[in-house]
C-alpha positions as CSV (number, residue, x, y, z in Angstrom):
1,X,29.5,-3.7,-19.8
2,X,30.8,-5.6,-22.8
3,X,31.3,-4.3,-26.5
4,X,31.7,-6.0,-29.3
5,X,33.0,-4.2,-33.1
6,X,30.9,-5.4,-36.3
7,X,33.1,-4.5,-39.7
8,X,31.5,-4.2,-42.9
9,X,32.1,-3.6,-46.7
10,X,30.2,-3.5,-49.8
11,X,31.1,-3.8,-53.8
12,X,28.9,-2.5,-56.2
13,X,30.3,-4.0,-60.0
14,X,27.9,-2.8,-62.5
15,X,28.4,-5.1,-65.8
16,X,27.7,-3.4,-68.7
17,X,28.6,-4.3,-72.4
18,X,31.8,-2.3,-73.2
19,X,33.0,-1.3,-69.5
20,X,33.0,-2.2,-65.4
21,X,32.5,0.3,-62.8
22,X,33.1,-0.6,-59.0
23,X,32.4,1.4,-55.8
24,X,33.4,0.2,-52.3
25,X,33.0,1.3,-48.9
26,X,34.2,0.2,-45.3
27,X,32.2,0.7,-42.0
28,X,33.6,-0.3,-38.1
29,X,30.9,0.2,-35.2
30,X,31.4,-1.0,-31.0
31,X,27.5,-2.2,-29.8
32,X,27.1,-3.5,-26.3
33,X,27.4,-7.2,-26.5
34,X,23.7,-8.5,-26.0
35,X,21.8,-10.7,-28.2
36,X,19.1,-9.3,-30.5
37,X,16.4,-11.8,-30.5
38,X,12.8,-9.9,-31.3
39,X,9.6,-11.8,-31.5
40,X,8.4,-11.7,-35.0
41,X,6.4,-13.6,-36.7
42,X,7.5,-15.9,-39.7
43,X,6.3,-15.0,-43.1
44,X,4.4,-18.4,-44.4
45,X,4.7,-16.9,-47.9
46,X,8.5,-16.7,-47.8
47,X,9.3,-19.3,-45.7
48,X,7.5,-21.7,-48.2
49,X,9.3,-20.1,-51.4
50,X,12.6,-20.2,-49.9
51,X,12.2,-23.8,-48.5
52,X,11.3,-24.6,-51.6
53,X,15.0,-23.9,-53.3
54,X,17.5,-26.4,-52.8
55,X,20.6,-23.7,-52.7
56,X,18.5,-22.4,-49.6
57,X,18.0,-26.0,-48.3
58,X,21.6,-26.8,-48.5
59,X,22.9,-23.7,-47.2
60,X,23.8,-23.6,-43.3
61,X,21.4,-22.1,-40.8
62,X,22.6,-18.4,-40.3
63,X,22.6,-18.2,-44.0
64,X,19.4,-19.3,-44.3
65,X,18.1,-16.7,-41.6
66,X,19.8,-14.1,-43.7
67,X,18.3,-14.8,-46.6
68,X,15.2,-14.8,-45.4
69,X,15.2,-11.5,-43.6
70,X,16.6,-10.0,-47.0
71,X,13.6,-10.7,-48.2
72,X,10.9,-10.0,-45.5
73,X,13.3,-6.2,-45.4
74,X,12.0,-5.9,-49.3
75,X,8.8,-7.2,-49.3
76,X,7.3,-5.6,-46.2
77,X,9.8,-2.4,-45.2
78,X,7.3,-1.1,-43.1
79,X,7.2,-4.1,-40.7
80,X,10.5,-4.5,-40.8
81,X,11.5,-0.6,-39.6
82,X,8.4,-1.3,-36.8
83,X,9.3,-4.7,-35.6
84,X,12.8,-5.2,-36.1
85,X,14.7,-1.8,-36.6
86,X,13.0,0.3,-34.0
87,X,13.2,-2.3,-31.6
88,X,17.2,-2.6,-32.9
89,X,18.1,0.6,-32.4
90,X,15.8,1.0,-28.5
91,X,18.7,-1.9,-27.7
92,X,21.6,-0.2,-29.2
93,X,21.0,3.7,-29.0
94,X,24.3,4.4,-30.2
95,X,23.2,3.9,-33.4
96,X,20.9,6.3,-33.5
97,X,21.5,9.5,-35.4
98,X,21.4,10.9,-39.0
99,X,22.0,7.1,-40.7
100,X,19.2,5.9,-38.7
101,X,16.8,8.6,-39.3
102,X,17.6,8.2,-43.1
103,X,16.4,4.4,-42.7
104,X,13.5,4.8,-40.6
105,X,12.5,7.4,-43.6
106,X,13.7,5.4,-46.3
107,X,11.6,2.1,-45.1
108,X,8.6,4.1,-44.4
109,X,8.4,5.3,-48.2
110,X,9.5,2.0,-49.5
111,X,7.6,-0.1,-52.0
112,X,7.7,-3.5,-51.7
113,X,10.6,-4.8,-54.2
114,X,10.8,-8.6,-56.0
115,X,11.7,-11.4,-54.1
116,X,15.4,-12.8,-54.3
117,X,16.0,-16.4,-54.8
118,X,19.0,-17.9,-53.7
119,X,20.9,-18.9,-56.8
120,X,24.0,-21.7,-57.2
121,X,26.7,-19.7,-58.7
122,X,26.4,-16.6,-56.3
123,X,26.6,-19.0,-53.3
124,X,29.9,-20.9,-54.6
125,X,30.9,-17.6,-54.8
126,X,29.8,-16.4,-51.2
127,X,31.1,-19.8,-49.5
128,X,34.7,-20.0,-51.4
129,X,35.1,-15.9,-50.2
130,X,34.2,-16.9,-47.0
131,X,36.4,-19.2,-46.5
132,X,39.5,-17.5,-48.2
133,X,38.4,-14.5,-45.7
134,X,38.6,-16.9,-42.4
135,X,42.2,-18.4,-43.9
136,X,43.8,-15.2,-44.3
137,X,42.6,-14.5,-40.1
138,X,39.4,-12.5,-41.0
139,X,40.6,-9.6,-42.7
140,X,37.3,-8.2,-44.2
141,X,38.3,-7.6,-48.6
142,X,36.3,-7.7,-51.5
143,X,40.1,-9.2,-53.2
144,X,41.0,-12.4,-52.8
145,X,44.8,-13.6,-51.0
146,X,45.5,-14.6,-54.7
147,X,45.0,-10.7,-55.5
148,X,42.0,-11.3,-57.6
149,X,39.1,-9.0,-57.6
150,X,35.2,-9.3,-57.2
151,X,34.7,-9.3,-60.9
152,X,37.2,-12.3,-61.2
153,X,35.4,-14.2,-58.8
154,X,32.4,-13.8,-60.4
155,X,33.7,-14.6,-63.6
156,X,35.1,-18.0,-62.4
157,X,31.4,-18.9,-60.6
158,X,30.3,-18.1,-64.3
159,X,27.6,-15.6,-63.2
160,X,26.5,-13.5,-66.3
161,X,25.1,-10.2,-65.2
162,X,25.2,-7.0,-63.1
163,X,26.1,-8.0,-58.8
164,X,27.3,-6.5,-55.9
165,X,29.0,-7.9,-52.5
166,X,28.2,-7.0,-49.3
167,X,30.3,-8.6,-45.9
168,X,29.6,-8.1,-42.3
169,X,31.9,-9.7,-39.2
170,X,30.7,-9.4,-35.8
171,X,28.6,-11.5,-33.1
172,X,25.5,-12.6,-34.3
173,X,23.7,-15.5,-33.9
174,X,20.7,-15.8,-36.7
175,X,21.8,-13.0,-39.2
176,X,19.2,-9.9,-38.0
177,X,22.0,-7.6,-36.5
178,X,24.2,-8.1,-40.1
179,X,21.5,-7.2,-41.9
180,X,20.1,-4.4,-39.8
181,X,23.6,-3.0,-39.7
182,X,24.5,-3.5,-43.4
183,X,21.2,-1.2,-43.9
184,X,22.2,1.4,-41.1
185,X,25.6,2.0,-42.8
186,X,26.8,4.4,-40.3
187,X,29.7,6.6,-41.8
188,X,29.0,5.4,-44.9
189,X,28.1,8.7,-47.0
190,X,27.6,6.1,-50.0
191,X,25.1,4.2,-48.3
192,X,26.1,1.6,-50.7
193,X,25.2,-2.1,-48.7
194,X,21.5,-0.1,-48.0
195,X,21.5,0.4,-52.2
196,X,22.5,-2.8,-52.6
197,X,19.9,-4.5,-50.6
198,X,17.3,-2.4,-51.8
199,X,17.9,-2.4,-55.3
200,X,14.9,-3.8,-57.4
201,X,17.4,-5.0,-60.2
202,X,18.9,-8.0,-58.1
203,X,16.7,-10.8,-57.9
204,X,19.3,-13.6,-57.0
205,X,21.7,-14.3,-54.5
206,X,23.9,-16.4,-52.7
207,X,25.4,-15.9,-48.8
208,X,27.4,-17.6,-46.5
209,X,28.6,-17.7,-43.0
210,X,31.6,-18.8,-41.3
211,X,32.6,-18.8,-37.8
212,X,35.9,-17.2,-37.0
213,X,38.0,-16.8,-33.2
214,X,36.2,-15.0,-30.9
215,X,32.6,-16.1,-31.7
216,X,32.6,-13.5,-34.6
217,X,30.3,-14.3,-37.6
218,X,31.7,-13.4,-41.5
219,X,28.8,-13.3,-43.9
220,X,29.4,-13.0,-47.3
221,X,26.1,-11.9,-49.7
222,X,26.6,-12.1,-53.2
223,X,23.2,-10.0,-55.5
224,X,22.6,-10.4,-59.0
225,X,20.8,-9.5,-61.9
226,X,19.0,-11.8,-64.3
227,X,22.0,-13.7,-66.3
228,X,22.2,-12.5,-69.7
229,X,22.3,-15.1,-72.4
230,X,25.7,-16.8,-73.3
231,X,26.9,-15.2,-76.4
């Protein structure tokens, strides 16, 4: 049988007038090496709003599967603990445990939450991390080789507002398994990439994805807040 290690971390930079705060947390789990490919069906509604945004239509396709099951994840919770989830964790029992239980409980009570656009400045962000990430030989960092932080980047993109960062690296081949393992964050007492994605204050985003040596996948999601106003 074949394994295969997905790596993931999450920044949390909370923007406020006078003062930054910052959490971040790293996770490492070993999955048997099979493909997760349920049969769900497509969401017309977001589908058609995300087709709709050129950052989404210029983005590449794993991207553009991420950013759509970010959104089915927050607009229907249920279906996606029954269809996706479940089904995840039947393939992958070692995931099953005291993290998974908290999802499966956590997606049942969940409300559905705004939709998240893809937005310009968050994706320049996402790609140029990305790609600093795959030159440096895939070391998963919220700092850059340059030795600047998240809040630098963010500040050189020009995004005005409250964001987080969340990466994953491992095989996958249309996004799901990031996503359902950014959510799972097994060992991660925080459950910070699971607050992340689920908090109602980000309505923009940006992700990218870039293939590294040995078939892995890095995705890089960028959330934000609305902008505030220039000053």
């Amino acid at each position: 049988m074949r394994w295969s290690a997905f790596t993931f971390c999450f920044l949390l930079n909370l923007v406020f007038t006078t003062s930054t705060t910052k959490a971040q947390g790293y996770s490492q789990v070993v999955l048997t090496d099979i493909p997760f490919e349920p049969t769900i069906t497509v969401k017309k509604e977001i589908k058609e709003r995300l087709e709709r945004n050129p950052v989404f239509q210029a983005s590449d396709r794993i991207s553009q599967s991420f950013m759509y099951w970010v959104n089915y994840s927050r607009l229907f919770p249920k279906e996606f603990r029954d269809s996706a989830l479940i089904p995840y964790l039947e393939q992958q029992p070692r995931l099953k445990g005291k993290y998974a239980n908290s999802l499966l409980e956590t997606l049942d009570k969940a409300k559905a939450l705004p939709f998240i656009d893809p937005e310009e400045k968050l994706s320049k962000a996402a790609r140029d991390h990305g790609k600093d990430i795959k030159r440096n030989g895939g070391s998963v960092s919220h700092r850059s080789s340059d030795g600047s932080s998240f809040g630098d980047r963010m500040r050189k993109v020009g995004y005005r507002g409250c964001s987080a960062e969340n990466i994953s690296l491992g095989k996958d081949n249309w996004g799901l398994s990031s996503l359902l393992l950014l959510y799972l964050d097994i060992n991660l007492p925080d459950l910070g990439h699971r607050k992340n994605l689920l908090n109602s204050n980000y309505s923009k985003m940006g992700v990218s994805s870039v293939q590294l040596d040995g078939d892995q996948t890095l995705i890089v999601q960028e959330l934000g807040c609305e902008e505030r106003p220039a000053r």
